[in-house]
C-alpha positions in Angstrom: 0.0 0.0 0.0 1.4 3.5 -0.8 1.4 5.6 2.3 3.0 8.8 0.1 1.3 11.6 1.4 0.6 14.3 -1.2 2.5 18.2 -0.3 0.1 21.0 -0.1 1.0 24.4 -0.4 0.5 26.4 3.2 -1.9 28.4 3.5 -1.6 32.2 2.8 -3.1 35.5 3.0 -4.3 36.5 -0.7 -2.0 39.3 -1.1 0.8 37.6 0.4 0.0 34.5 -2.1 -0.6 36.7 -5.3 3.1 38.4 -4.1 4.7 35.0 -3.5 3.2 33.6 -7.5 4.2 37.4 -8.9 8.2 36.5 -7.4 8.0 32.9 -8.9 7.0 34.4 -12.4 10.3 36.9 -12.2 12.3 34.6 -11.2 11.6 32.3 -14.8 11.6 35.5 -16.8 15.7 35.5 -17.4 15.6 32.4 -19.0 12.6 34.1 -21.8 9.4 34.8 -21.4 8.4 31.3 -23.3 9.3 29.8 -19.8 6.9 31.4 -17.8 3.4 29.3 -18.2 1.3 28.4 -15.4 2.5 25.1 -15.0 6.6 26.2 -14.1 5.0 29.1 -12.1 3.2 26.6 -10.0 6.0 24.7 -10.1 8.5 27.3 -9.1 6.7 28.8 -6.7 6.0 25.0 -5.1 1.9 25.3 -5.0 -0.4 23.3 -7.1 -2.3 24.7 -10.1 -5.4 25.4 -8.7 -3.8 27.6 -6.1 -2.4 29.6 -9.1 -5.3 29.7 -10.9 -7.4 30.9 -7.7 -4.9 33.8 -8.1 -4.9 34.3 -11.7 -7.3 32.9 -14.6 -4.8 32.6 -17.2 -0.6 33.0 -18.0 -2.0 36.4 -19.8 -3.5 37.6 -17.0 -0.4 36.8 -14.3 2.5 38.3 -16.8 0.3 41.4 -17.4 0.0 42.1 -13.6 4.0 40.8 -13.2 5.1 43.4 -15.6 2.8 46.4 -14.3 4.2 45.2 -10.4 7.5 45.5 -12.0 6.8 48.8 -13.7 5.6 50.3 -10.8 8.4 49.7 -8.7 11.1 50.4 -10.8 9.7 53.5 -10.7 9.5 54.2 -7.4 13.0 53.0 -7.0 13.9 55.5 -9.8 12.2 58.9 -8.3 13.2 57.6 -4.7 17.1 57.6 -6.0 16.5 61.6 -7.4 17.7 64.3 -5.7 15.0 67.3 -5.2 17.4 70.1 -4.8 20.7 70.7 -3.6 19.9 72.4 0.3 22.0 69.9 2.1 24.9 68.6 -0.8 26.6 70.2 -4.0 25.0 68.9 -7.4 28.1 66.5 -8.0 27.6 64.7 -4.2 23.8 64.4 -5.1 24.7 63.1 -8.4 26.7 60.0 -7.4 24.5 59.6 -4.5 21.8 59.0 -6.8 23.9 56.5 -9.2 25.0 54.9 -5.5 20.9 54.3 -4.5 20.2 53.4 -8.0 23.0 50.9 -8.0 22.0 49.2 -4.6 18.4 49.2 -6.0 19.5 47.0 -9.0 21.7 44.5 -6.8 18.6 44.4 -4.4 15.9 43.5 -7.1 18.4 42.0 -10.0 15.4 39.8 -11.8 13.4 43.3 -12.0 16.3 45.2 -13.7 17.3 42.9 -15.8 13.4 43.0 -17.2 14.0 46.6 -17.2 17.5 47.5 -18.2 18.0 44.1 -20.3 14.9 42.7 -21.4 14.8 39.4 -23.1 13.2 37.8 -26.0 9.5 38.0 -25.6 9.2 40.7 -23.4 6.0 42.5 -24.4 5.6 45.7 -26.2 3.7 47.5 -23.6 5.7 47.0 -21.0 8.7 48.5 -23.4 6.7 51.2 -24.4 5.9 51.7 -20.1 9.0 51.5 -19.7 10.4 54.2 -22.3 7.5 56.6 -21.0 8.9 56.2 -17.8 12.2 56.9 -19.2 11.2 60.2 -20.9 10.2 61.1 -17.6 12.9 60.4 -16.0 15.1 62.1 -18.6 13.2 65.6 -18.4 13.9 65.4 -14.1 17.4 64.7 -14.7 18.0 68.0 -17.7 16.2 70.1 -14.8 18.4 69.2 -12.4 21.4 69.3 -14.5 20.6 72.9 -15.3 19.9 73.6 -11.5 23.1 72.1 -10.5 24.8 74.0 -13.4 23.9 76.8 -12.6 24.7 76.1 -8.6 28.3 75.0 -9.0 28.9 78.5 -11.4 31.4 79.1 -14.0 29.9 76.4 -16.1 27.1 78.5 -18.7 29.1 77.0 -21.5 28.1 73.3 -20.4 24.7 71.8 -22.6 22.1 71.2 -19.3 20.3 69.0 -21.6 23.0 66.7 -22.7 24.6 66.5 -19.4 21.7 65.4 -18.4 21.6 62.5 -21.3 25.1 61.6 -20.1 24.0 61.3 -16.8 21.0 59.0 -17.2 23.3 56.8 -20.0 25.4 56.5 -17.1 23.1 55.6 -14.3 21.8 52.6 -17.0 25.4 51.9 -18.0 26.0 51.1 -14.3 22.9 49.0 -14.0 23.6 46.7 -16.6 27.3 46.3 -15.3 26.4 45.8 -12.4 23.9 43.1 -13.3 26.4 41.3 -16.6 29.5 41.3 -14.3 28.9 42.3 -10.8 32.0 40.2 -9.3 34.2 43.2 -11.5 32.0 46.1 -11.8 31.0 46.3 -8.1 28.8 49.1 -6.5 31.9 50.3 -5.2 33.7 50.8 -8.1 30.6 52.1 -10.3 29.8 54.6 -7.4 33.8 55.8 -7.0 33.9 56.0 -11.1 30.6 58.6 -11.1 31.4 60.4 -8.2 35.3 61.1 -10.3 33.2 61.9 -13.1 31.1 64.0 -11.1 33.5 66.1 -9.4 35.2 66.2 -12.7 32.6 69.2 -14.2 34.0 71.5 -11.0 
């Protein structure tokens, strides 16, 4: 007689299950988008199917609320990273403090950066196009301060506010996606040490 006892999943709050399927999904999505279905979800996230679909009625419906999770806190992380002025620190400090946030952010949450700053085969339009809206958003912060911080540190009216603050985003993402390819040789410390040079560089 077979006395094998089946494994059930432990019971969880909703939200704290719907969080705990949303993590599995991430987790597959380095691998392509083609390996995130309901059944490696389940899988993954060591529940049965019915638990998954009590949560979600289809794959279409979990990836499109992974992605707008994913969206959403990117963004925070991005805005939270963002200096508002420069009261308490020169532009160039608040500039590699933000790379230095952003940084830790991306080591923190790797499989949601890697969606963001390297996305894979398959990942869906709208959430490229969210992305780049983001982005533009982003970009129009960054030229404001750029030109506020110009304009603080003095002596620099010749300097382009709105491609500095190109260069400065292109670096922030250039340090993400080191940071995420090679992290054992482009640690945060060095990334951080290289912008703040950079930074301190415009004086």
């Amino acid at each position: 007689m077979n006395t094998t006892r089946r494994k059930y999943a432990r019971r969880l709050p909703p939200e704290q299950r719907r969080e705990q399927l949303l993590d599995a999904a991430l987790s597959l999505i380095p691998a392509g988008f083609d390996t995130v279905t309901m059944e490696s979800v389940a899988k993954q996230a060591e529940v049965t199917k019915p638990v998954l679909y009590d949560q979600f009625a289809n794959r279409g419906e979990l990836i499109s609320a992974l992605l707008e999770r994913e969206a959403q806190r990117a963004t925070e992380q991005v805005i939270a990273a963002l200096p508002t002025d420069f009261a308490t620190r020169s532009p160039d400090d608040a500039f590699a403090d933000a790379v230095r946030v952003f940084v830790h952010a991306v080591v923190e949450a790797p499989d949601r950066w890697r969606l963001v700053l390297l996305p894979p085969e398959g990942t869906p339009h709208e959430f490229r196009a969210q992305v780049e809206l983001v982005r533009t958003g982003v970009l129009a912060q960054i030229e404001d301060l750029a030109a506020l911080g110009l304009k603080e540190l003095g002596g620099l009216d010749d300097l382009d506010s709105a491609l500095l603050g190109h260069a400065m985003l292109a670096l922030a993402e250039m340090s993400g996606r080191l940071v995420l390819t090679d992290p054992e040789k482009f640690t945060p410390d060095r990334l951080v040490a290289f912008v703040t040079r950079i930074a301190h560089g415009l004086r």
